[in-house]
N, C-alpha and C positions, 0 to 999 in steps of 0.2 A: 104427591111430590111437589104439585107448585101451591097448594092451598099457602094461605097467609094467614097467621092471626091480625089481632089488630092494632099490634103492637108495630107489625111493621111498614114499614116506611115505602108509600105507592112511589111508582116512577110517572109520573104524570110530571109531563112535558119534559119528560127526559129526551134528551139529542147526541147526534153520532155525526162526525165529520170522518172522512178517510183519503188518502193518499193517494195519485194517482196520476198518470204518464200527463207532459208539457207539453210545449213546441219544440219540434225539431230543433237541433242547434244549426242546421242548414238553414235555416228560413228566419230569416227577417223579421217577416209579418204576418198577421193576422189574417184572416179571414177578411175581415173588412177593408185593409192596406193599413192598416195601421202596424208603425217601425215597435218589433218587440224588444225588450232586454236580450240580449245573448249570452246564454247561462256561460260562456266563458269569455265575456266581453268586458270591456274595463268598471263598469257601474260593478259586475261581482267581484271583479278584485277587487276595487276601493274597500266595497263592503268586507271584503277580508283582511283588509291594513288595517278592519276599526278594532278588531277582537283581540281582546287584552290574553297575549300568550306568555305563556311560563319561559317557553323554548328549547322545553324539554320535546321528545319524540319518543312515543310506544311503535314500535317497528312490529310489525307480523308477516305471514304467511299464510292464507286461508285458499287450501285448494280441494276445487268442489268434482267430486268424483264421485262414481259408482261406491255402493257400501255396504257389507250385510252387518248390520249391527244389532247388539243385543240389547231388546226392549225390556228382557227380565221373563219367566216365566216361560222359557223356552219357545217364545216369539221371536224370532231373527229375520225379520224381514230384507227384500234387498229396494233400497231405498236410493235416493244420491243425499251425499253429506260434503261437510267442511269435514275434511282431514278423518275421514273416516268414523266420524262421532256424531249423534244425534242427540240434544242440542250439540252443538259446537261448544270447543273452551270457549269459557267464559274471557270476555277483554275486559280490562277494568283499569282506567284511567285516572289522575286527578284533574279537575277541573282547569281550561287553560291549556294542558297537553296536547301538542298535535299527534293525531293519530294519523301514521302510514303503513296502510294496511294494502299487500298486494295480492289480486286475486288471479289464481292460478285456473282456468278454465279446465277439466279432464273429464268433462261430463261425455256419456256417449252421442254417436249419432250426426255428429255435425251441431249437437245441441247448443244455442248461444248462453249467456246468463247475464246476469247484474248482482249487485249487492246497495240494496238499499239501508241507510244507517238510521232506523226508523224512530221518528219524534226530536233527533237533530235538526237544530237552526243552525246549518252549514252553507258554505258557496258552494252554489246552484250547479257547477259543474262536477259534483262530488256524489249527488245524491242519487246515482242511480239510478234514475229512470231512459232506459230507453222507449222510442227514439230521440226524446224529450230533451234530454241532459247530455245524453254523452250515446256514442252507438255502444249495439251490445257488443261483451265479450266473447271473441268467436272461441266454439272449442277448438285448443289445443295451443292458444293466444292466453294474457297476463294485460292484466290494466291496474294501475295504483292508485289507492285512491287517498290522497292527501286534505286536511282540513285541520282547523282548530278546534277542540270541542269544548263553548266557554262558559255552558250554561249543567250545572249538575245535573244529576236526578238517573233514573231506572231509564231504559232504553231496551233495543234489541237490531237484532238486524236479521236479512233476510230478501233475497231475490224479487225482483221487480218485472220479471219477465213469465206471460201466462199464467200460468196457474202454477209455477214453480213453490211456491210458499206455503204448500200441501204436505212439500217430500220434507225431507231430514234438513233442509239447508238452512239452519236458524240456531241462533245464539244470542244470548245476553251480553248487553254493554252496557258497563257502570260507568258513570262517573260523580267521582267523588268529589266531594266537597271540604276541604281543608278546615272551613269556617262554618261548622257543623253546630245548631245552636241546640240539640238534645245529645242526652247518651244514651247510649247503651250496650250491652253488652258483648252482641256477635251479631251476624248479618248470615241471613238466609235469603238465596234466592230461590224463587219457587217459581218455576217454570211451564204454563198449561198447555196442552196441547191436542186436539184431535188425531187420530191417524187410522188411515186405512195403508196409504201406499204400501205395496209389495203383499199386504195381506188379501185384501178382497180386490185391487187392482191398482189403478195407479188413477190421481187426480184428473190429467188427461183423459180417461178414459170416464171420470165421473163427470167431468164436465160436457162431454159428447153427446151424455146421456140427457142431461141436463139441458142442453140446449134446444133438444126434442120438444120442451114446453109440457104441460098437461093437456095442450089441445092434441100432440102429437100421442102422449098416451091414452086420451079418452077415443082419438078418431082412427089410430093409425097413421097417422100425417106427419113424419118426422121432419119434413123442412117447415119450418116457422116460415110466415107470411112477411114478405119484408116490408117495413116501416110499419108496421103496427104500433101505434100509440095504448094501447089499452093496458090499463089499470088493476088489471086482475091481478090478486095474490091468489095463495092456497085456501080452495073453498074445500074444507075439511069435510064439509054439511053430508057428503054421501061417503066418504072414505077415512073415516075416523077409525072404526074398526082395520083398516088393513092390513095385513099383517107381511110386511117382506123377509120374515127370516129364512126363508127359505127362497134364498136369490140363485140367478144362476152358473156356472163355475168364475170362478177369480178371473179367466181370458175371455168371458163371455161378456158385451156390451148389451143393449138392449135385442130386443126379443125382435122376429122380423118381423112384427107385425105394429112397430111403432113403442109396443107395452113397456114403458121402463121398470125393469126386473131387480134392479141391482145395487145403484146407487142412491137413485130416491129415496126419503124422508117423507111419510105419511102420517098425520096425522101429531106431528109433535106441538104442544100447547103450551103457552107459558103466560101466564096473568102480567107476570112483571116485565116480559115484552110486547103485551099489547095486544097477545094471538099467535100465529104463528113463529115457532119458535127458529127454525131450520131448515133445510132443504138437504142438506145432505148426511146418511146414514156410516155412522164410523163403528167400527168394529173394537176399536180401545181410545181409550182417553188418558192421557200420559202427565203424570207430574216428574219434572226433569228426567224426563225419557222413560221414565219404568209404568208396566202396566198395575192395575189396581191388586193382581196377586200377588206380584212382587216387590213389595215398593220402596220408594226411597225413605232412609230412614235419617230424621234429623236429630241428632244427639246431646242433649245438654245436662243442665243441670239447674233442678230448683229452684228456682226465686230469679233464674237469670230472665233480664233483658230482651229479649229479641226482633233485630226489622228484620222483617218479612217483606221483600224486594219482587210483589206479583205481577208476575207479566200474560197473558194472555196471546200465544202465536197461533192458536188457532186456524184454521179456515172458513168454518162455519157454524162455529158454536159458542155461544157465549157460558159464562160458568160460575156459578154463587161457591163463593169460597167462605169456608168456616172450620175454626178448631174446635175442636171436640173441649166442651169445661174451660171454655177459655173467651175473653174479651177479646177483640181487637180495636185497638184506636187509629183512627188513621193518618196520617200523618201529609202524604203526599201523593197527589195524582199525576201519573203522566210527566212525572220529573219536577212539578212544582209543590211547594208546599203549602198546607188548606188549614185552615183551623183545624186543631185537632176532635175529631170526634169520637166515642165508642160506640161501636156496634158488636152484634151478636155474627152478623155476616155480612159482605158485599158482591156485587155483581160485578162481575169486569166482561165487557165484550170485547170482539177480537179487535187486536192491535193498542190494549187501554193498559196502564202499568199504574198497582198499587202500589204504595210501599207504608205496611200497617207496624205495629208495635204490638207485641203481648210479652208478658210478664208469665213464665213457664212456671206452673203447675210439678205436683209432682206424681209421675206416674207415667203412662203409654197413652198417647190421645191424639185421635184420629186429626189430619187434616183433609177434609173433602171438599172435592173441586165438582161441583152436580152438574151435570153439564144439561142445561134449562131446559127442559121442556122434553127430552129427550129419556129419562129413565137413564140414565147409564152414569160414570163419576167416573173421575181422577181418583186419586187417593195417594196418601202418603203417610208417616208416623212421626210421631215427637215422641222422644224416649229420655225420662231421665232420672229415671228409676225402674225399682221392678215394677213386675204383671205381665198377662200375655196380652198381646197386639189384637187389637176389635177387630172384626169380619170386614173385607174391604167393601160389602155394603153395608153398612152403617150409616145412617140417618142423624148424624147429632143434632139436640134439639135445637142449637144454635141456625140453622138453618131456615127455621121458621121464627127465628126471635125477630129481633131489630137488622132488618135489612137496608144497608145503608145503599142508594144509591147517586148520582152525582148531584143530581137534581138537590140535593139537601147541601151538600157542601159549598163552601165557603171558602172563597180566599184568603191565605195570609197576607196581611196587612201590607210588606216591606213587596208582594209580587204584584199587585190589584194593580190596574191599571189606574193611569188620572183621567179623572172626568174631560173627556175631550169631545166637540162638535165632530157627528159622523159626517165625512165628507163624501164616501159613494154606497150605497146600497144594495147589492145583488141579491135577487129572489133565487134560490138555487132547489128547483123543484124538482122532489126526486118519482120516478117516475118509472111504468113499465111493470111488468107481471110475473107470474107463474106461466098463466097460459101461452104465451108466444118463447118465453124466458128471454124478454128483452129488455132487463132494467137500464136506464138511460137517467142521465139529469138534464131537465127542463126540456126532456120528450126527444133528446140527439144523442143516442152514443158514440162513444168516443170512438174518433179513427185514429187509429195506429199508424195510415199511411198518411195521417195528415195531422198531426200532434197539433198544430200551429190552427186549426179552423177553430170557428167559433169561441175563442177566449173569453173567458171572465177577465176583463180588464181592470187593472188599478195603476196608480201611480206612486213611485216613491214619497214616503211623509204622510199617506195620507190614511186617518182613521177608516178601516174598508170595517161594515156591518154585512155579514151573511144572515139572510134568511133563510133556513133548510124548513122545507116546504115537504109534511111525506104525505106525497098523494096514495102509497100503495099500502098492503096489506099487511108488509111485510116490517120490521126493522132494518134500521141500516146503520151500522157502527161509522158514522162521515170521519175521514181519516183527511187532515191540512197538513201539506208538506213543508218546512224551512220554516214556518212559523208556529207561536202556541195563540190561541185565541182562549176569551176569556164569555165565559157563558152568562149573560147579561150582565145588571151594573156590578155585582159582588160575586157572583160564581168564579168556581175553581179557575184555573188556565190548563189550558188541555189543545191537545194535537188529536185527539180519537175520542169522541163523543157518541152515544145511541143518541137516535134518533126514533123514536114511535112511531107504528103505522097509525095514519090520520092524525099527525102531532104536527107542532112548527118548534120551532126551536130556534131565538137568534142569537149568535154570536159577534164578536169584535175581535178587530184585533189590530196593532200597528203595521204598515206598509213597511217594513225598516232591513228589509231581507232579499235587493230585486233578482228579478232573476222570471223562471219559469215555470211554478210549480203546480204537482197532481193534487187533489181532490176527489176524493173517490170512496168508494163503500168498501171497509177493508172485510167485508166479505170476498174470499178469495175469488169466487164462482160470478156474483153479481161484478165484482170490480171487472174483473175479465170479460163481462157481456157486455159490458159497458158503459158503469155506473162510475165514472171516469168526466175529468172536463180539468180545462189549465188555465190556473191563476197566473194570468200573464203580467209582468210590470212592461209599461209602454216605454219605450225606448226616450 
């Protein structure tokens, strides 16, 4: 399943940024005493007088509630969703538009939430992040969240609180572009997804598991040692074989003698990440919500056109996407547009938005979404003619053709950044293991009770270069909030980048957004242990 010919295209020195909680809006200052931006202080207004608005307003309603919804296949899980649907409708703006989108908190428990508007360069107190940006939404409480949105491209949204971004609570955001310099014919969006919740248990419950470490299930030890710096990833070297299908009931968490039974991922391998591919074992892989027996079916006709708008909401799996007898050229990463290239297939890790082009074929042919390293797939259909529908596992050979991944791509011309002197530097070393499961950057993870300590600091105007430094084993999709950075002198622009175990990877990107924003592994599991840190602007 992962072998490669030699046609296709290595990920060497591919990189992953990800998203992740600030400083408090209570607090001032840094760790150091240094005066921070206050994400709803007049430096983010001004910055929101600059954004050229239509002044036009998309008005919604998105309340996040209990849900038993149907995945297809006579899977009905009870989940929490937007408005009772998993993805959520789809919002779909033009460029310029402000969106006032108000969120209805109806989740149980006393449950708090957020709504993060993910890969948006918005004002800092819109973005979702508690305690960072704004507090959270308590249940049975409404927060609105108002912004400009000036910059096009594929988008998504999706809770910023815990591990929330596992369940149903996720939807795609377009926006459009008026000043469109290709055509074609119709737009598809194609939406991936992992999912266990409500089936084998609930994220909170795989994360508990999870945080046990492999020292907790090789020794019995379920509290992890605190401040462990060690490096350890998943050494597969004795448990390659292991076989967890036979885990134990859906309310059952680990075993009492430390053994995680249930949610762990043994042995999943993947050459085009590097090694280890996962950590966490999902029971289906969803393209726009339907499982691979029942799937969604996209409908057209011969010779048309078609963007394909892929988004990747994942939690912990990244996913090589291919049509069955079909090219894809790509068109656009992450909302910006790259020179166009053709491939056979691409990798998207979680939190990364394609948007490709193919010219439909005529006849039934498979879209498959593999999810890496892992044996199992998405799946979905293109029909536009007769024949019956391929086995939802199906292999197209496109899969092992020309594997495009970022590393090869190339910015358009009219988005590349100008050659400008980098004025500050951060090394941002990612850091932390399997065996304790304490991933951290630059060896601190992130406090919740303290958003505001240890800042990555920059200043408004000024060229900031990240170093992502992967000291572990593992991959890490690095997820930058309110800004896109651009991957060396000519790479794409992108907000959600992989990052390789033992790779570096450096990015740029302009200062032009202040405010207080996350940084983080959009690994749902790792960002939540604490692969989190806040790109602070100084006051």
């Amino acid at each position: 399943m992962n072998s490669m010919n030699r046609r296709s295209v290595l990920l060497a020195g591919l990189g992953v940024a990800g998203g992740g909680a600030i400083a408090a809006c209570s607090s001032g200052s840094g760790s150091s005493g240094t005066a921070l931006v206050n994400p709803s202080g007049s430096a983010v207004a001004a910055a929101e007088k600059k954004r050229a608005g239509t002044g036009r307003q998309h008005r919604l309603t998105l309340t996040a509630a209990p849900a038993v919804i149907d995945l297809g296949g006579g899977v009905l899980p009870k989940t929490w969703a937007f408005d009772g649907r998993a993805p959520g409708k789809e919002v779909r703006l033009s460029v310029g538009d402000t969106l006032v989108a108000e969120l209805s908190n109806q989740l149980p428990n006393r449950t708090a939430t957020s709504i993060h508007w993910h890969g948006i360069a918005l004002r800092n107190d819109m973005d979702g992040v508690p305690p960072a940006t704004q507090t959270t939404v308590r249940a049975g409480s409404t927060f609105t969240y108002r912004f400009i949105a000036d910059v096009p491209g594929t988008y998504f949204f999706h809770p910023h609180v815990g591990v929330q971004l596992d369940r149903g609570l996720y939807a795609p955001l377009i926006v459009e572009d008026p000043k469109e310099t290709f055509d074609y014919d119709d737009e598809w969006v194609v939406l991936i997804d992992d999912w266990m919740d409500g089936v084998t248990g609930t994220p909170d419950e795989a994360f508990a598991e999870l945080k046990q470490g492999m020292g907790g299930m090789e020794m019995g030890d379920s509290s992890p040692s605190a401040g462990s710096s060690g490096t350890e990833g998943h050494d597969m070297g004795d448990m390659g074989g292991m076989d967890m299908s036979e885990a134990a009931s859906p309310s059952a968490s680990a075993s009492s003698d430390g053994m995680p039974m249930k949610f762990m991922l043994m042995g999943a391998e993947s050459d085009l990440l590097g090694g280890d591919a996962g950590d966490v074992k999902y029971p289906h892989h969803l393209v726009n919500g339907r499982v691979a027996a029942d799937p969604d079916v996209y409908t057209g006709k011969p010779g048309m056109k078609v963007r394909l708008r892929i988004i990747n909401s994942g939690g912990d799996t990244a996913y090589r996407v291919a049509l069955g007898d079909h090219k894809l050229t790509i068109t656009h990463t992450d909302g910006f547009p790259v020179q166009h290239q053709e491939v056979d297939a691409l990798l998207v890790g979680m939190g990364e938005r394609y948007d490709v082009l193919a010219t439909l074929g005529d006849g039934v042919f498979p879209l498959v979404a593999l999810a890496e390293g892992k044996d199992a797939n998405g799946f979905a259909l293109v029909r536009t003619g007769s024949g019956s529908a391929p086995k939802p596992t199906v292999r197209p050979k496109e899969l092992n053709g020309m594997i495009m991944t970022v590393s090869r791509l190339r910015a358009a011309d009219d988005v590349r950044f100008e050659t400008a002197k980098t004025d500050v530097t951060h090394r941002i070393e990612l850091t932390g293991g399997m065996e304790k499961y304490n991933w951290t950057i630059n060896g601190k993870p992130f406090d919740m009770n303290a958003p505001a300590a240890n800042p990555i600091l920059i200043e408004e105007g000024q060229r900031v270069r990240l170093e992502f430094v992967n000291t572990t084993d593992m991959w890490h999709p690095m997820h930058l909030h309110g800004h896109t950075y651009q991957l060396g002198g000519f790479g794409p622009r992108k907000d959600t980048a992989i990052v390789l175990p033992k790779k570096k990877l450096s990015v740029f990107f302009d200062a032009d957004n202040p405010g207080q924003w996350m940084l983080h592994c959009h690994n749902a599991y790792h960002g939540e242990a604490g692969m989190m840190a806040n790109v602070a602007y100084r006051a």
